[in-house]
C-alpha positions, 0 to 999 in steps of 0.5 A: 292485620290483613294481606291482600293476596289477590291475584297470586299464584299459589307459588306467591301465596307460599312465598308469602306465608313462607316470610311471614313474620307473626307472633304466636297466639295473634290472629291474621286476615288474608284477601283472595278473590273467590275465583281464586279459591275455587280454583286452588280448593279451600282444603289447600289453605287447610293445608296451608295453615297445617304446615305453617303451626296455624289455624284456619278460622273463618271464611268472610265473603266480599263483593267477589273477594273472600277473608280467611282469618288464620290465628298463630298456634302457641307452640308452648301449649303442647302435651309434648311440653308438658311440664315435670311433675304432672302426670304426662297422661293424667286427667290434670295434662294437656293430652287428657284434654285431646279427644282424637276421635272428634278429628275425622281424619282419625276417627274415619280411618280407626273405623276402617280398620275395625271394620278390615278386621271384622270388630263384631265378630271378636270375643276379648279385645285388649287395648294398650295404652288405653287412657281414658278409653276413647277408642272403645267408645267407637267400637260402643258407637259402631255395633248394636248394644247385644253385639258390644256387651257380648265382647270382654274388653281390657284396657291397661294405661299407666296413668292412675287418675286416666284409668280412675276416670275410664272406670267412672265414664264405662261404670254401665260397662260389665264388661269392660275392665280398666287396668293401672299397669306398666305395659313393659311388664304385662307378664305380671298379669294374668290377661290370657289371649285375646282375638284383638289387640289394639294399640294407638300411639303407645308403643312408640313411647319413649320408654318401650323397645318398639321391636320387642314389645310388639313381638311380645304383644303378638306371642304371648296376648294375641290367640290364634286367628287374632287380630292386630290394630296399631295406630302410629302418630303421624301428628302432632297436638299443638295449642289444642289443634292437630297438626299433620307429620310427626317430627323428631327433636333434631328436625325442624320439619316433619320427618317420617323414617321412624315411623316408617321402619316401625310399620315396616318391621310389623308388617312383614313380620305379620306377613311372614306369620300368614297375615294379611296387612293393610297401611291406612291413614293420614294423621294417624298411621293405622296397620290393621292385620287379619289372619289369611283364611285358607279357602 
């Protein structure tokens, strides 16, 4: 199936994708001249395609014309469907199966905030809802192996088969330590301080009082001088594919206040205890925080 766009505004071009009727799962094909593209800019029809639950296939060239090929994402195919009785996080779900970091929207701005908040220098690093422990491979991938191995390292997931797979994956790993716990009752364990705290996405679960997990988090775990990295999903995993904006159920378009109060409360709440935070990202929200040094 294939449209000829030729000669369209942007404004048409949205029009068009706007009424456009397709059945999930089914591939399309539209015409531009390549003058046209070069104007718009190819990350537009990214774009294009992230807002309307598609995937931008290839890019075929004509005499002076170009094919994008689009296929229609299956809203079904989600983790945040996820059927009851498979462990939502475990080896056998859909969300196991998503490695964020190979996204380098993720993966640029994770190292980045790292990096504000000087990975090489911690001591232990505790990392909440660690499933199977992507985001210590990139501290792994970003420093030289006597400055990892000189770092302790605990990750706590409450999947039993994530944190059994992590283990299995680091086994090389002395120090790193792979915990099965709810985080909601991390008073159980005995962790201590850390001078990192990392935490992508868990918070915000559904089970957890954001508010109250986060203060717990910094006045028990984080010592003194420590730093925080929290990533706030502002995406969603459909058919394998990334999509841009978080959406809450009552919506049926991305909607951001939620996540928004949520950095806003850790944020002045790290400020009023002498931080300095920064808010980065794009898919994923990072709030790096680093105690200010007095000079």
């Amino acid at each position: 199936m294939a449209y000829d766009l030729t000669s369209k505004t942007p404004q048409q071009i949205l029009d068009f994708f706007r009424n456009l009727i397709i059945k999930e799962g089914e591939n399309f094909e539209i015409e531009l001249l390549e003058a046209d593209i070069e104007r718009i800019g190819y990350k537009a029809f990214i774009d294009l395609a992230q807002i309307f639950s598609l995937k931008l296939l290839t890019h075929t060239k004509k005499a002076d014309s170009a094919i994008l090929s689009f296929y229609k994402l299956k809203k079904e195919n989600s983790f945040h469907n996820e059927e009851k009785g498979v462990e939502k996080y475990g080896t056998r779900s859909q969300f196991f199966q998503i490695d964020k970091t190979s996204q380098f929207s993720f993966l640029y701005y994770y190292q980045e905030a790292l990096s504000f908040v000087d990975i090489k220098s911690k001591k232990r690093v505790l990392n909440l809802g660690v499933n199977r422990g992507d985001e210590f491979r990139v501290i792994k991938e970003m420093l030289n192996k006597d400055t990892f191995t000189e770092i302790e390292f605990v990750g706590i997931d409450y999947s039993p088969s994530a944190i059994e797979y992590a283990k299995t994956d680091f086994f090389e790993d002395k120090n790193i330590e792979f915990i099965c716990h709810d985080i909601n009752n991390l008073s159980e364990l005995n962790l201590g301080k850390f001078d990192l705290i990392i935490s992508i996405g868990t918070l915000q679960s559904s089970n957890i009082e954001f508010n109250a997990a986060f203060m717990s988090m910094y006045q028990n775990y984080l010592a003194e001088g420590g730093a925080i990295v929290l990533g706030f999903p502002n995406c969603r995993w459909v058919d394998s594919e990334m999509i841009y904006g978080a959406k809450a159920p009552n919506y049926s378009f991305s909607e951001l206040s939620l996540v928004l109060k949520d950095i806003h409360f850790c944020k002045k709440y790290l400020q009023q205890k002498k931080y300095r935070v920064v808010v980065t990202g794009k898919d994923y929200l990072f709030l790096s925080a680093r105690k200010i040094t007095a000079l």
